[in-house]
C-alpha positions in Angstrom: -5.6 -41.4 -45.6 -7.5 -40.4 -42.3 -8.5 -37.7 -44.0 -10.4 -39.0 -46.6 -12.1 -41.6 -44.2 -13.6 -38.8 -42.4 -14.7 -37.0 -44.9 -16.4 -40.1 -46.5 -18.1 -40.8 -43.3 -19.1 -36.9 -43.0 -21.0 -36.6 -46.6 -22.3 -39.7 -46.0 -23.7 -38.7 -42.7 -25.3 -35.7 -44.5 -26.5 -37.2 -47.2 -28.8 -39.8 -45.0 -29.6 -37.2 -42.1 -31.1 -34.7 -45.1 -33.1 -37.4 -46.7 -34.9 -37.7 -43.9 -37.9 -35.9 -42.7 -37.5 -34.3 -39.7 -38.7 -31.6 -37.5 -37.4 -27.7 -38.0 -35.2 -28.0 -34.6 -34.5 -31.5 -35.7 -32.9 -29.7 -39.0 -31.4 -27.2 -37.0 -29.4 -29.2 -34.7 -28.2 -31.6 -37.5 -27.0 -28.6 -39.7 -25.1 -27.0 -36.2 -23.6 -30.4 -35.6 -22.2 -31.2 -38.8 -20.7 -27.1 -38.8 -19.0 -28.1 -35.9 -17.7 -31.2 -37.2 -16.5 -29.8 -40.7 -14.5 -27.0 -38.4 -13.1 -29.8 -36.8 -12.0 -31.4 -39.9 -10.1 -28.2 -40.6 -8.4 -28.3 -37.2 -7.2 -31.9 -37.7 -5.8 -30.9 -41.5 -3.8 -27.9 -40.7 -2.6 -28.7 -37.4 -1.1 -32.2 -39.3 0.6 -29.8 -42.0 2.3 -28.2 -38.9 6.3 -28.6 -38.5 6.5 -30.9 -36.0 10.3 -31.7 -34.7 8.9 -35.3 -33.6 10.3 -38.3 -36.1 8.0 -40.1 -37.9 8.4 -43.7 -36.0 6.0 -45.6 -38.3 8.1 -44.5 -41.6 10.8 -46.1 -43.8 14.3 -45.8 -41.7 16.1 -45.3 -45.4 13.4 -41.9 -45.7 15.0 -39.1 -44.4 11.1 -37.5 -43.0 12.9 -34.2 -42.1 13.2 -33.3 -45.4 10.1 -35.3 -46.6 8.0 -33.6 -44.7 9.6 -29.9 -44.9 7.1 -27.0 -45.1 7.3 -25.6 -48.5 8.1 -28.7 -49.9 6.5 -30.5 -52.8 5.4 -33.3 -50.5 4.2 -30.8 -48.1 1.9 -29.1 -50.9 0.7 -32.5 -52.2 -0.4 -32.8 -48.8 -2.0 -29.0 -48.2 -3.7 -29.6 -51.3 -4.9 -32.4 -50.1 -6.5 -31.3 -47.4 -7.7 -28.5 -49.5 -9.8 -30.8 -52.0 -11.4 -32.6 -48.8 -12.2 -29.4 -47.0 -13.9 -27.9 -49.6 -15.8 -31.5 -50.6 -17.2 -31.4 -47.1 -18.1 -27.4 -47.5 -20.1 -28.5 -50.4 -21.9 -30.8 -48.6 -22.7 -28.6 -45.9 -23.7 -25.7 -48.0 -25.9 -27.4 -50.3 -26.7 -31.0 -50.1 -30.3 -30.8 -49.6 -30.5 -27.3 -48.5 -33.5 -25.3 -49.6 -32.7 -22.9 -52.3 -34.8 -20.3 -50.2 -32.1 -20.1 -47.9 -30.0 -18.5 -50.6 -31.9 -15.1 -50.8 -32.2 -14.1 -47.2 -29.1 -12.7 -45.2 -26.4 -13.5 -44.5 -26.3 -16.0 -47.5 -27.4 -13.0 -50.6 -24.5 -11.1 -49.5 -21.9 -14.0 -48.8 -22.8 -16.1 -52.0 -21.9 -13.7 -54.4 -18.5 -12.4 -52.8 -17.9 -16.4 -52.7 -18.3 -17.0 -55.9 -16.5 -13.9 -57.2 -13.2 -15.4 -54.8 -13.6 -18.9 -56.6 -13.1 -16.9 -60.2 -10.0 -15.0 -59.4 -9.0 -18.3 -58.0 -9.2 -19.9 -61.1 -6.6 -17.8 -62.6 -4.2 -18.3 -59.5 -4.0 -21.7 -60.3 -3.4 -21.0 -64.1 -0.3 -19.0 -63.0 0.7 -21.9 -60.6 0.4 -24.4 -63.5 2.6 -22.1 -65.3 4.9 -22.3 -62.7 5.5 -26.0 -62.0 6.1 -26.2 -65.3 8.9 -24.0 -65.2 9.9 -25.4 -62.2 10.3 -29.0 -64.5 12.2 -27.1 -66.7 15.0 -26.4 -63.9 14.7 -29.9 -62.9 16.2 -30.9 -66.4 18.6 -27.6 -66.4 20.0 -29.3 -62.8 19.8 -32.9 -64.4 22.3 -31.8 -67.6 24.6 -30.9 -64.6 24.6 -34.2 -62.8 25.0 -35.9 -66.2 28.1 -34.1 -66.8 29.8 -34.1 -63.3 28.7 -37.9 -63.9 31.8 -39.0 -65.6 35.3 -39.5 -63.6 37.8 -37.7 -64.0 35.8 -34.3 -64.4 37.2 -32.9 -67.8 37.1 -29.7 -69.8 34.5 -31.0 -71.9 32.1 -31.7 -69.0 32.7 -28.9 -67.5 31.6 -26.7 -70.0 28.6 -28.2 -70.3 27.3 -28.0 -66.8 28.2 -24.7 -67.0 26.1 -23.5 -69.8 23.5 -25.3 -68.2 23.8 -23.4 -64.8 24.0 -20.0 -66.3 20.9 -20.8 -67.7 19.1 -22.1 -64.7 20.3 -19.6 -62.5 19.6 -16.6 -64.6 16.1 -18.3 -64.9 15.6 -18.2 -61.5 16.9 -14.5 -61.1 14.6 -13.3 -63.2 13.6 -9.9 -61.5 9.9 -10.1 -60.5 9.6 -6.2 -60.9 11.1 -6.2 -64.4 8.6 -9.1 -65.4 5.5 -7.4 -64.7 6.5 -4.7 -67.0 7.5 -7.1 -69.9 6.3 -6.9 -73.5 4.4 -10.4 -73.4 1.0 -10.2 -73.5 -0.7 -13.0 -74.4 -3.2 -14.9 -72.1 -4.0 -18.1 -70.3 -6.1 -17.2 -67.9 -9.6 -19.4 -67.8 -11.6 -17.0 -69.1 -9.5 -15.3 -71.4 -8.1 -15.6 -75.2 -4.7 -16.8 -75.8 -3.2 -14.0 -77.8 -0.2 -13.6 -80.0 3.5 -13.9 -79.9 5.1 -11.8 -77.8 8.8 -9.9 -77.9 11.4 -10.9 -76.3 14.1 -8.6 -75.2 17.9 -9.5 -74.7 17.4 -10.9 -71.0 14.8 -13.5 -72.8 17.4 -13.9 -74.8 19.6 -14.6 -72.2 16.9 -17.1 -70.5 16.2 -18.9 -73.6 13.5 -21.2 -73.6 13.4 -21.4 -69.4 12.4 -17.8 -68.9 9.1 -18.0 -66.3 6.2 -18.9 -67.8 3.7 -17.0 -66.2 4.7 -14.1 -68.5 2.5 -15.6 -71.4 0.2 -13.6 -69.2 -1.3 -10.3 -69.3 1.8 -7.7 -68.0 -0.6 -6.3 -66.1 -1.5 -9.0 -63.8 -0.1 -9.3 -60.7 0.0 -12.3 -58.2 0.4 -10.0 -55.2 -3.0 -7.9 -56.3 -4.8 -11.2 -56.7 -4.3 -12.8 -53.0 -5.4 -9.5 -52.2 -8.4 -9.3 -54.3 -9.2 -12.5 -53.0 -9.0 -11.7 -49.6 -11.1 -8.8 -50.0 -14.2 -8.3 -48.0 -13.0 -11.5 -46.2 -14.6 -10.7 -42.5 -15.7 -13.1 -39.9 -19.2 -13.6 -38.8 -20.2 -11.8 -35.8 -23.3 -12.3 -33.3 -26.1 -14.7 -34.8 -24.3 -15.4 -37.6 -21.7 -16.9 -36.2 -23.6 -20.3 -35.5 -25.0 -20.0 -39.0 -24.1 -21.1 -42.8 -21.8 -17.7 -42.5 -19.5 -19.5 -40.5 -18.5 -22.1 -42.9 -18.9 -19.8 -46.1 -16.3 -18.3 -44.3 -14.3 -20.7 -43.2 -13.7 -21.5 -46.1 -13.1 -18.8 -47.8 -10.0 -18.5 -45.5 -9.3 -21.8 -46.5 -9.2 -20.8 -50.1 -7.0 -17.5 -49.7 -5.2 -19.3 -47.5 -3.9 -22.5 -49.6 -3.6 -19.8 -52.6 -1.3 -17.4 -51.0 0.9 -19.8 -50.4 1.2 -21.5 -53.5 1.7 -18.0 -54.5 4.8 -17.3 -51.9 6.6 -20.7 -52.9 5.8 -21.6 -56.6 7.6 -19.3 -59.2 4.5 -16.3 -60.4 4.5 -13.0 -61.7 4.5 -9.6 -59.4 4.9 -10.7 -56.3 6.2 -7.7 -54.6 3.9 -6.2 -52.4 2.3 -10.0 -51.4 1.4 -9.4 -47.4 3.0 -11.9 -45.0 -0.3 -12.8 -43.8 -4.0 -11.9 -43.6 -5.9 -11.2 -40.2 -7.6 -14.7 -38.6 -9.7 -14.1 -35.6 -8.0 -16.2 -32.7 -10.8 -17.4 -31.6 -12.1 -19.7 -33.8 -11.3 -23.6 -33.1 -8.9 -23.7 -36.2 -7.5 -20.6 -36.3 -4.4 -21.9 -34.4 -3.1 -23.9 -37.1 -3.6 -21.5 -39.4 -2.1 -18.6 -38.1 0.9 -20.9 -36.9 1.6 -21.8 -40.6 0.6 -18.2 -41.7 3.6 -17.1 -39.2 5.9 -20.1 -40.3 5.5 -19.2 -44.1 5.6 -15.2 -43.1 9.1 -16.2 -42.0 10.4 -17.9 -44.4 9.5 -15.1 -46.8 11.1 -12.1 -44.6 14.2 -14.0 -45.6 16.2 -12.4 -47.7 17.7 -15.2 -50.2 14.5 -16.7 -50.2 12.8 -13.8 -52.0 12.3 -13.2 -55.4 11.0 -15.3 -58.8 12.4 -18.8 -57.5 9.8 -18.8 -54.4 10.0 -20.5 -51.2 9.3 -24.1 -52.2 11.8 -26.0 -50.4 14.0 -28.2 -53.4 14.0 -24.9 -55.2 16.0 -23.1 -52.6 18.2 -25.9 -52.3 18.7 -26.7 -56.0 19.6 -22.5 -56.1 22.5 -22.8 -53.3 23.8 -26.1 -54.9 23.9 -24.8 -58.3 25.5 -21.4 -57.2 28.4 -23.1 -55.2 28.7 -25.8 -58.8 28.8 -22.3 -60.9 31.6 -20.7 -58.8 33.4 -24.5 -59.1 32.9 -24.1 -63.0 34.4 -20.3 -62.9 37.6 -21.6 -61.7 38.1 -24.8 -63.2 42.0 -25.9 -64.0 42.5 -29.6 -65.2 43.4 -31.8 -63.3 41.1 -31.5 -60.4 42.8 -31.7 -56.8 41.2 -34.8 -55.2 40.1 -32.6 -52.6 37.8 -30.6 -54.6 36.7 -33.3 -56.3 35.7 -34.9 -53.5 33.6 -31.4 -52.6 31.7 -31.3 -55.9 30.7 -34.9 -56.0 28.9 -33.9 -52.4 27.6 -31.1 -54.1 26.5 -33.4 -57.7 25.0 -35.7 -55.0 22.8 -33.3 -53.0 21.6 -31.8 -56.6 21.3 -35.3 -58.0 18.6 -36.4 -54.8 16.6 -32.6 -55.4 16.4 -33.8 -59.2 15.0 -37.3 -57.8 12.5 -35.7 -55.6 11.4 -33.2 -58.3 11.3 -35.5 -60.7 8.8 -37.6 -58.1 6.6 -35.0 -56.7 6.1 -32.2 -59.6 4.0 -34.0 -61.8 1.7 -35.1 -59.4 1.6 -31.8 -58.1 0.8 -30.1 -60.9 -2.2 -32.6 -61.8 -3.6 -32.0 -58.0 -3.4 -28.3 -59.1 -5.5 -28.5 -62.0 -8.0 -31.1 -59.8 -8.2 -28.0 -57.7 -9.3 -25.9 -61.2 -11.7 -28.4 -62.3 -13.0 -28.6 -58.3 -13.4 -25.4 -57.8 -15.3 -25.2 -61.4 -17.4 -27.7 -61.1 -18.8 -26.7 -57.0 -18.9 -23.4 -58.6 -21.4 -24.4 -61.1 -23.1 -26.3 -58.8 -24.1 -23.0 -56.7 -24.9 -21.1 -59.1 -27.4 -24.0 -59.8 -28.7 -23.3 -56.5 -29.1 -19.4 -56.9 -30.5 -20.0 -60.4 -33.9 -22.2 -58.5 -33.7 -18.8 -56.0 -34.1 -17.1 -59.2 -37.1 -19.3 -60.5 -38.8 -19.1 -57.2 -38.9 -15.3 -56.8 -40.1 -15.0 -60.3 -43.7 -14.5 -60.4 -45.6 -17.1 -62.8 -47.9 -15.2 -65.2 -51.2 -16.0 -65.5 
């Protein structure tokens, strides 16, 4: 992808640029330039995830792109995250690679660091729950395959019929499961990545009602709540005024908008726990070369959210909705169901069996892969995570006095 070609070409430029010896201006100017060119990175990675109502030219004819490249889709996160992982590759770069520790300890850097690396933690545990999530979201996949398997067979029969209704009484009571009365269930065992998985839980007669598809994320402490967590992460997140705007703040806080940013909506569209009370969006000064893009898919996602049908455990992501609207109309069909099926409704819920049958196929395609770029995320955000604290540890060293 483009993407990555810059990037390459970016840490590359770095890497040769810092092993080089140079003046103090000389060092100065490089380190300004390549600010400016990781905020233009950002520009050019959000404004592609943007809507656009423009056909693809260059794409397959038989690919339907306005549904490939839907916001909220699973094709569209693949992409976001994406950007996310070459984003914060280039951040790295630009923060550390051959930066002297020194730098660390004086403002704005002692204060920014630390409220960095504390975002990068809580972090970690929003992509647990979103792990949890796509899982559960594969588990609806195979709820919604059972009922194209069963609508399969011509004519449609008692027999069938009860089965893809069993099916979609279970997925949709999974994906009404309240958010409110989650949060105040009786599991308590934890996943989080610094925490101990605990023990069994209870489970009370709307479990019981779920079976084995009840959202995952209530392995999880009760107490923990999506919503509170984009908002922990977001805390303290202001934008660097006067002299620091030129300097390292600016991209430490770049992309720490980056990171609340991709997490809140992961959040909004992936099934989680507690997510009442998650804000539409989070303040972005306008002025800032990418704040454009950002804001225009904050606004974009805000909307989606406001909408009421669209609210609640199932999430925004795009086949999800559609997989809930099929499978309520199928349900009703299956409420009603006489033997032997007027030709005219048969011809309705083969339309219906179809449109579920192509979600299942997309699923089916994207989740996996999405849920592995999740957990590169995880083991990304780790690993630059230990990588600073490296950084503050020689900080450490250095202001330590050496006894004689």
């Amino acid at each position: 992808m483009p993407a990555t070609d810059n990037q390459g070409s970016f840490l590359n430029r770095i890497s040769i640029r810092r092993n080089q010896v140079v003046s103090m201006d000389g060092n100065h100017e490089q380190e300004l330039e390549d600010i400016e060119l990781f905020q233009k990175h950002i520009v050019e990675r959000f404004s592609d995830l943007l809507p656009s109502s423009t056909p693809h030219t260059d794409a397959d004819p038989s690919v339907d792109s306005t549904i490939s490249d839907t916001l909220l889709s699973i094709s569209w996160f693949r992409k976001l995250l994406d950007a996310f992982l070459c984003c914060e590759a280039e951040f790295k770069a630009v923060l550390i690679m051959g930066r002297d520790p020194s730098q660390f300890s004086k403002p704005p850097l002692d204060r920014l660091i630390p409220e960095l690396l504390d975002r990068t933690i809580k972090a970690l545990d929003v992509c647990n729950a979103i792990t949890h999530g796509v899982e559960l979201v594969r588990q609806w996949q195979k709820l919604a395959q059972i009922v194209v398997s069963s609508f399969d067979q011509q004519p449609i029969g008692e027999g069938q019929v009860r089965r893809a209704k069993k099916a979609l009484n279970t997925l949709l009571t999974s994906m009404m499961f309240d958010d409110r009365e989650s949060s105040h269930g009786k599991s308590t065992e934890r996943t989080w990545s610094f925490g101990r998985r605990g023990g069994g839980a209870a489970v009370n007669l709307k479990d019981r009602a779920v079976g084995n598809f009840r959202p995952l994320s209530l392995s999880v402490a009760k107490s923990w709540s999506a919503a509170k967590q984009i908002q922990a992460i977001s805390a303290n997140l202001v934008a660097p005024r006067g002299g620091e705007a030129t300097g390292l703040a600016l991209p430490v806080y770049t992309m720490s908008t980056v990171l609340v940013f991709v997490m809140w909506a992961l959040v909004a569209a992936i099934p989680c726990q507690e997510r009442i009370g998650l804000a539409t969006h989070f303040p972005v000064p306008r002025q800032l070369s990418w704040a454009q893009a950002v804001i225009g898919l904050q606004e974009k996602i805000g909307e989606e959210w406001k909408k009421k049908e669209k609210r609640g455990t199932a999430g925004l992501l795009e086949e999800v909705h559609r997989m809930e609207k099929v499978a309520v109309s199928l349900s009703d069909f299956t409420e009603v169901f006489q033997f032997p099926v007027e030709a005219e409704k048969a011809d309705e819920v083969a339309v219906l069996v179809a449109e579920l049958a192509e979600i299942c196929s997309k699923m089916e395609e994207g989740l996996v892969p999405l849920q592995q770029q999740v957990r590169e995320v995880f083991h990304r955000i780790v690993r630059s995570r230990a990588e600073v604290l490296d950084v503050v540890d020689q900080v450490g060293k250095l202001s330590t006095p050496v006894p004689y």
